[in-house]
Kinemage of the C-alpha trace (Angstrom):
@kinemage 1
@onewidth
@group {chain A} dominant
@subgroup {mainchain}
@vectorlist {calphas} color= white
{ca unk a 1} P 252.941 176.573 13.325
{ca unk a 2} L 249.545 174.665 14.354
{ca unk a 3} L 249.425 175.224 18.596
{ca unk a 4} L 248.969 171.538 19.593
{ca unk a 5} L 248.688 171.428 23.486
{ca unk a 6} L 248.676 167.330 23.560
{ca unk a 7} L 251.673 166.112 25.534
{ca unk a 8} L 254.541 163.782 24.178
{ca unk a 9} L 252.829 160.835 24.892
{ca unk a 10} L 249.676 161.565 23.267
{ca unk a 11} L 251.434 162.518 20.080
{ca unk a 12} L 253.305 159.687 19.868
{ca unk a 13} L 250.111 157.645 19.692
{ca unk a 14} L 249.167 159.258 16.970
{ca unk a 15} L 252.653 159.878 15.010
{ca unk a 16} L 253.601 155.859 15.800
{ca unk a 17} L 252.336 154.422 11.999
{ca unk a 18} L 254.752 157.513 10.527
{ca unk a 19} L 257.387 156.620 12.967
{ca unk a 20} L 257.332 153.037 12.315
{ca unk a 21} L 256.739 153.242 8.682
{ca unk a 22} L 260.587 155.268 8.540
{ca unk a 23} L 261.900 152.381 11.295
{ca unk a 24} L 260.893 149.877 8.642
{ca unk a 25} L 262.860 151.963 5.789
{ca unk a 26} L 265.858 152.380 7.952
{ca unk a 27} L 266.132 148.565 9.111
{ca unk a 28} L 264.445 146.507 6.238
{ca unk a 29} L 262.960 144.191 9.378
{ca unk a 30} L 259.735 144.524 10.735
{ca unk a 31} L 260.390 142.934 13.900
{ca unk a 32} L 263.583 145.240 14.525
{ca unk a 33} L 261.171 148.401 13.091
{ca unk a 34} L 259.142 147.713 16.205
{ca unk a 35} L 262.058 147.529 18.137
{ca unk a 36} L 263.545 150.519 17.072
{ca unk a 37} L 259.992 152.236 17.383
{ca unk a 38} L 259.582 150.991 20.929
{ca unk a 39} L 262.624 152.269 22.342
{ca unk a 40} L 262.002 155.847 20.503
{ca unk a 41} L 259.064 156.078 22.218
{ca unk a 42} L 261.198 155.614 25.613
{ca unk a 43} L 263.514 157.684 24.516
{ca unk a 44} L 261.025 160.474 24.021
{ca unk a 45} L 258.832 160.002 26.354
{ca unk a 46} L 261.794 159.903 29.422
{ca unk a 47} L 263.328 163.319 27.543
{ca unk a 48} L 259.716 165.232 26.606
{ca unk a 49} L 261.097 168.028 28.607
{ca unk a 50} L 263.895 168.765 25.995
{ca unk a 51} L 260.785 169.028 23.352
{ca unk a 52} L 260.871 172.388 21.797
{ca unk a 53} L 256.921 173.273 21.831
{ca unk a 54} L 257.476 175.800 19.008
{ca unk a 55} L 259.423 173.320 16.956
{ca unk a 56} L 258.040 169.724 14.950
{ca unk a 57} L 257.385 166.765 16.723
{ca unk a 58} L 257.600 164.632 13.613
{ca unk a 59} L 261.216 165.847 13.131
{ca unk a 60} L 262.498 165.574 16.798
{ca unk a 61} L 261.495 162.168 16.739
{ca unk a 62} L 262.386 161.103 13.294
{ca unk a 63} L 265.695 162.586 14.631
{ca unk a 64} L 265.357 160.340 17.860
{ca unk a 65} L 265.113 157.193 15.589
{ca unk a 66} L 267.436 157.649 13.570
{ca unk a 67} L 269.987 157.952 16.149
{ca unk a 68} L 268.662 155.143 17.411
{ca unk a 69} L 268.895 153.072 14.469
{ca unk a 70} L 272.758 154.697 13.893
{ca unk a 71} L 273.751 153.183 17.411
{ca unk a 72} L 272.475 149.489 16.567
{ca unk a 73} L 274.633 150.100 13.464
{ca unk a 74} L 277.491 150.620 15.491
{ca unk a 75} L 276.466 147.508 17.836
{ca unk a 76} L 275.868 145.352 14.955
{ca unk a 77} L 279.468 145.182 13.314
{ca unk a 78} L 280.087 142.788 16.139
{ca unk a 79} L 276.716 140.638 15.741
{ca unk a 80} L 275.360 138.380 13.500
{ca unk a 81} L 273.370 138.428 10.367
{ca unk a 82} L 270.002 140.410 10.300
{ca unk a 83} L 266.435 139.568 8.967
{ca unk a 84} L 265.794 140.757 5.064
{ca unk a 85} L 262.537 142.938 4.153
{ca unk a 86} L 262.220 140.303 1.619
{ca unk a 87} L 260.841 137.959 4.842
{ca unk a 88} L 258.466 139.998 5.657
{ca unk a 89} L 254.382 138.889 5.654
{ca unk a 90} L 252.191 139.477 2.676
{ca unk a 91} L 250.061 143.021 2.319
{ca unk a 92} L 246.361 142.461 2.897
{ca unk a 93} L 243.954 143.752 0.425
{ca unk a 94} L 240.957 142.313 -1.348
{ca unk a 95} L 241.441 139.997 -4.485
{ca unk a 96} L 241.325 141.190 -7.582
{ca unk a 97} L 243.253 141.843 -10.219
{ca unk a 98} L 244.104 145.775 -9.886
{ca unk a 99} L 245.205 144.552 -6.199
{ca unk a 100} L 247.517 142.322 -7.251
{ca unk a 101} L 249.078 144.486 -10.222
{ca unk a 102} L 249.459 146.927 -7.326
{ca unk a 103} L 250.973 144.492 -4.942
{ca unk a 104} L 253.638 143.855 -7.613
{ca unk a 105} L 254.518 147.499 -8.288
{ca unk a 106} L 254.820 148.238 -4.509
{ca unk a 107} L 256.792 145.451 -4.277
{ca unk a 108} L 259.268 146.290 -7.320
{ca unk a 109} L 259.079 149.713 -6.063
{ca unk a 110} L 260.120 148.473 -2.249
{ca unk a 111} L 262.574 146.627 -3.943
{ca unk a 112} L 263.993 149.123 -5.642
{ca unk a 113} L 263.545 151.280 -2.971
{ca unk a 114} L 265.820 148.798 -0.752
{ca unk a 115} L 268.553 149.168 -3.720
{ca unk a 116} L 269.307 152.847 -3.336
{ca unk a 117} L 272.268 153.966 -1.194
{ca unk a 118} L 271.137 154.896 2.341
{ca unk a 119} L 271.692 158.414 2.466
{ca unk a 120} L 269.433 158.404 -0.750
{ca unk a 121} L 266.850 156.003 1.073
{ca unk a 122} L 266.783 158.402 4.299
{ca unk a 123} L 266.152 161.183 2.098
{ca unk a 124} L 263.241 159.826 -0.101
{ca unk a 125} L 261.660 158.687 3.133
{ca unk a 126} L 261.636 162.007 4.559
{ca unk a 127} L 260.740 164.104 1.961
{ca unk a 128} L 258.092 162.182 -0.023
{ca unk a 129} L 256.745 159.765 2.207
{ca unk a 130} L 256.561 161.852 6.247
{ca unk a 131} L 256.491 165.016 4.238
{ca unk a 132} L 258.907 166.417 5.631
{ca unk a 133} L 260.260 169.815 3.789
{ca unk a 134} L 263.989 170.117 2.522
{ca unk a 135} L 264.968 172.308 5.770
{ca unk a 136} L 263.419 169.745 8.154
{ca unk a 137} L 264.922 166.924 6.569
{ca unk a 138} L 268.538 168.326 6.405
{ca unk a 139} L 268.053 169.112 10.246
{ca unk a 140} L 266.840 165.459 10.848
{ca unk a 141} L 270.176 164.240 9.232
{ca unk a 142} L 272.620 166.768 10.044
{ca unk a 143} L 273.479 167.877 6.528
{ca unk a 144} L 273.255 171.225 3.959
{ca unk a 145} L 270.121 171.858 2.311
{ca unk a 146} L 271.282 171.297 -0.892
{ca unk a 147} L 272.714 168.111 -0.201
{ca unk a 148} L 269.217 167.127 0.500
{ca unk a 149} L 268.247 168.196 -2.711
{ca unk a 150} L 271.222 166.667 -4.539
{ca unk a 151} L 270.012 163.330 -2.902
{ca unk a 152} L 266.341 163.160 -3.283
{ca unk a 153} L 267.486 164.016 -7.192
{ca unk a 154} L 269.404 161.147 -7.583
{ca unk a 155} L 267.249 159.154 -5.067
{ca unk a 156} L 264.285 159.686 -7.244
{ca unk a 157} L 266.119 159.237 -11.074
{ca unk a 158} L 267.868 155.943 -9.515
{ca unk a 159} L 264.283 154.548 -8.472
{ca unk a 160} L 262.726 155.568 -12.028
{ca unk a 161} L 265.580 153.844 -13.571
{ca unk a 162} L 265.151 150.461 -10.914
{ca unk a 163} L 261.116 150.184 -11.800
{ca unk a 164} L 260.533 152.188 -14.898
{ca unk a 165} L 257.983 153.763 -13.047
{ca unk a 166} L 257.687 157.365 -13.270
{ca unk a 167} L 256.309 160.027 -11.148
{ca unk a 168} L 253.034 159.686 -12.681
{ca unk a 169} L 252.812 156.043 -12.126
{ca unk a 170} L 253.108 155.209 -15.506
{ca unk a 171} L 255.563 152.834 -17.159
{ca unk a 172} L 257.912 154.011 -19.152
{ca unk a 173} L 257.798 153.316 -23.137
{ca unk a 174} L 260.031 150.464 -23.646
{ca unk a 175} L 260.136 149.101 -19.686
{ca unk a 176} L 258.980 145.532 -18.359
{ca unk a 177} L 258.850 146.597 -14.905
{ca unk a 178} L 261.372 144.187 -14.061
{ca unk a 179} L 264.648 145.000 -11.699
{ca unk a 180} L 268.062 143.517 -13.122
């Protein structure tokens, strides 16, 4: 384990893109994302005591937003509609035309993304976009191992089968790309 001496708050600084980057997978709404992130931070920040130095800060607080993000659940059933991903702004990047046939696969691949089950969602997140290993992952959710496993399995063949996009980044033969 890498001895990091900084205190809560100046991790979180530096872990907020990561932190908000899972809000955004969790909620689907930018604006709630920053809501979610916000009051994480608070959350952390007013309980850094209970932070276990010899343990990962990405976890604890992936952990922390999650349950955040499970109690607006819970609020929600009683409130009205929410804001789709699909609302969100446009990505920046330069024009051209590798840009824009990247823009559309990240978009088909968000997409898609947005299609899978949430405990398959969580799970993708986690492992192959905070890099997070399989034993830090099932301890952020509170499940076995090898349901992690099971879920990133599926997770991943369900988003190949979405895009036609496979690990590689290629197409596969026979695929338009498109999402039915």
């Amino acid at each position: 384990m890498i001895d990091d001496t900084r205190t809560v708050p100046q991790r979180l600084v530096a872990f907020l893109p990561n932190l908000r980057r899972f809000a955004i997978s969790l909620c689907r709404s930018p604006e709630l994302a920053d809501d979610l992130v916000q009051a994480a931070c608070e959350r952390a920040i007013r309980s850094a005591d209970s932070f276990a130095p010899e343990s990962r800060f990405d976890a604890w607080m992936f952990r922390i937003l999650r349950n955040l993000w499970i109690d607006h659940l819970r609020r929600a059933k009683t409130a009205g509609p929410h804001q789709d991903l699909d609302e969100a702004g446009d990505i920046p990047g330069p024009d051209g035309q590798i840009v824009s046939h990247a823009r559309l696969d990240l978009l088909e691949v968000t997409a898609a993304l947005m299609k899978l089950p949430e405990e398959q969602r969580e799970v993708l997140v986690l492992v192959c976009v905070e890099d997070l290993s399989y034993r830090e992952t099932a301890d952020v959710l509170s499940i076995p191992i090898g349901t992690v496993m099971s879920r990133l399995a599926r997770a991943r063949k369900n988003l190949v089968r979405l895009t036609g996009i496979n690990a590689g980044g290629e197409r596969s033969p026979g695929t338009k790309g498109g999402l039915a």
